[in-house]
C-alpha positions in Angstrom: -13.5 -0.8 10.7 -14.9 -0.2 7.0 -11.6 0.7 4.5 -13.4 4.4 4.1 -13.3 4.5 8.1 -9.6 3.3 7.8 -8.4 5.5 5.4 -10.1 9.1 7.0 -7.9 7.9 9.9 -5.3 8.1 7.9 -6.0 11.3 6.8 -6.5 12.7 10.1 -3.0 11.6 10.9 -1.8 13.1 7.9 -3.9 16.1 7.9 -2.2 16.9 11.4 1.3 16.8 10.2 3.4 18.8 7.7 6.0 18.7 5.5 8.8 16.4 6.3 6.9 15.1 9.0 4.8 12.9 6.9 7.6 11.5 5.4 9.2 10.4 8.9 5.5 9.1 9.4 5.9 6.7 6.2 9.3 5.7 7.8 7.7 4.8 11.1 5.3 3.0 9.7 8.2 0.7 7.4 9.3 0.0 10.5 6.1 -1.5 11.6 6.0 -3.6 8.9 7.2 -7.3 8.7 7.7 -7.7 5.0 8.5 -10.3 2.6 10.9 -13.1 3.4 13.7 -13.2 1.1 11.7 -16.6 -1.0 9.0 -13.9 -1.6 11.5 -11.0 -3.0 10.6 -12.8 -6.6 9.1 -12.0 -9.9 5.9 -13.1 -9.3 5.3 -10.8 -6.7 7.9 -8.2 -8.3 6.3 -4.4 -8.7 6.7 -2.9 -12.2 6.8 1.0 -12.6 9.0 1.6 -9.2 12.0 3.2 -9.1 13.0 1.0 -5.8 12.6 -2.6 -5.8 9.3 -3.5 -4.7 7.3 -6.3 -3.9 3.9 -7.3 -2.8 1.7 -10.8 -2.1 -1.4 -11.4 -1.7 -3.2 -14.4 0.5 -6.2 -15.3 2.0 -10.0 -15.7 0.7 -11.6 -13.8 -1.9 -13.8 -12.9 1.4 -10.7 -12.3 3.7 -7.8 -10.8 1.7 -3.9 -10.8 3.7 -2.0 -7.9 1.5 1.5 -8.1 2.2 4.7 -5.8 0.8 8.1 -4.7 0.7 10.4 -2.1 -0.4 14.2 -1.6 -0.8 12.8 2.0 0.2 11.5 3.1 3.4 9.0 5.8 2.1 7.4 2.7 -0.4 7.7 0.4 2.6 5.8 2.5 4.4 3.3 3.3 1.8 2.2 -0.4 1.5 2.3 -0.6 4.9 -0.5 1.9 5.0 -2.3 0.3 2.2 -1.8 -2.9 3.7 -3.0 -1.9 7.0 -6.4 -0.3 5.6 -7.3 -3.5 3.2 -6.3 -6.3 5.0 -9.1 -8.6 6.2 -11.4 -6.7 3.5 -13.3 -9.1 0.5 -11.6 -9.0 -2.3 -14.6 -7.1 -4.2 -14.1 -4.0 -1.7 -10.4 -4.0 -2.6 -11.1 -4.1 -6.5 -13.4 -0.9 -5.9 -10.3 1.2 -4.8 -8.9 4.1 -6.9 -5.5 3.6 -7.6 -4.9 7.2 -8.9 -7.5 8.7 -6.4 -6.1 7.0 -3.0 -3.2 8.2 -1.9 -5.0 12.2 -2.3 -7.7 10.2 0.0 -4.6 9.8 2.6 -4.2 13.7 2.5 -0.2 12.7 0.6 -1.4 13.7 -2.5 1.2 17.1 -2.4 3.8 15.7 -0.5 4.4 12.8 -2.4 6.6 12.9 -5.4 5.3 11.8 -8.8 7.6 8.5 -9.4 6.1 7.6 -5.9 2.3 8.1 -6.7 3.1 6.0 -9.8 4.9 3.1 -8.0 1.9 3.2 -5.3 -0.9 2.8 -8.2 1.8 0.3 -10.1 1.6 -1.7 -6.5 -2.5 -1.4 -6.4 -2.8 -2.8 -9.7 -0.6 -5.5 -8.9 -2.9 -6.3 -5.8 -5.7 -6.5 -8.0 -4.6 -8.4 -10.8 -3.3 -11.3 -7.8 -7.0 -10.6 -6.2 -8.6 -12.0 -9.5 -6.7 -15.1 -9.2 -7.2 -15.8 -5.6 -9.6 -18.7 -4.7 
């Protein structure tokens, strides 16, 4: 499945549900994900411009890319879950190409996701890609 494919299933989730009930959808999907062991909750792989304590890592091949995160919050959590879940196993290149600012309104959260939130998402993208420009 293509990231584009990925993410308009996303949507359709999203597009389906309302109000709070994406929010208990983000929470779901935290609880989906495995995380960071407690070695990986580190600077190196610390999220700036988050109000919760985030974290994310990046492994693999610059043609096979692993993204995995963290969050003290469940929301976040779930948000890299979901970004997670649609790069992962993607070349580095097609990850680079994402939108930071123009992704999570792909998802259909654009309204239902506060500010502070969006920012910490695109702070987390960015963080992806500046780790996908060193991976070898």
């Amino acid at each position: 499945m293509t990231i584009e494919e990925k993410i308009e299933e996303y949507a359709e989730t999203f597009d389906f549900l309302e109000g709070l009930d994406k929010m208990e959808y983000l929470v779901d999907l935290a609880k989906k994900s495995p995380g960071l062991p407690a070695e990986e909750k580190n600077d190196e792989n610390r999220v700036d411009g988050c109000a919760s304590e985030t974290w994310v890592k990046v492994q693999g091949s610059p043609d096979d890319v692993e993204v995995l995160g963290d969050s003290e919050a469940q929301i976040v959590k779930g948000m890299l879950y979901l970004l997670s879940d649609t790069v992962n196993h993607h070349s580095r290149d097609e990850i680079l190409a994402l939108d930071e600012q123009k992704l999570l309104e792909s998802y259909g959260l654009g309204g239902s996701i506060t500010n502070k939130r969006m920012n910490g998402f695109a702070s987390a993208l960015q963080k992806i890609k500046q780790k996908l420009l060193l991976l070898k």
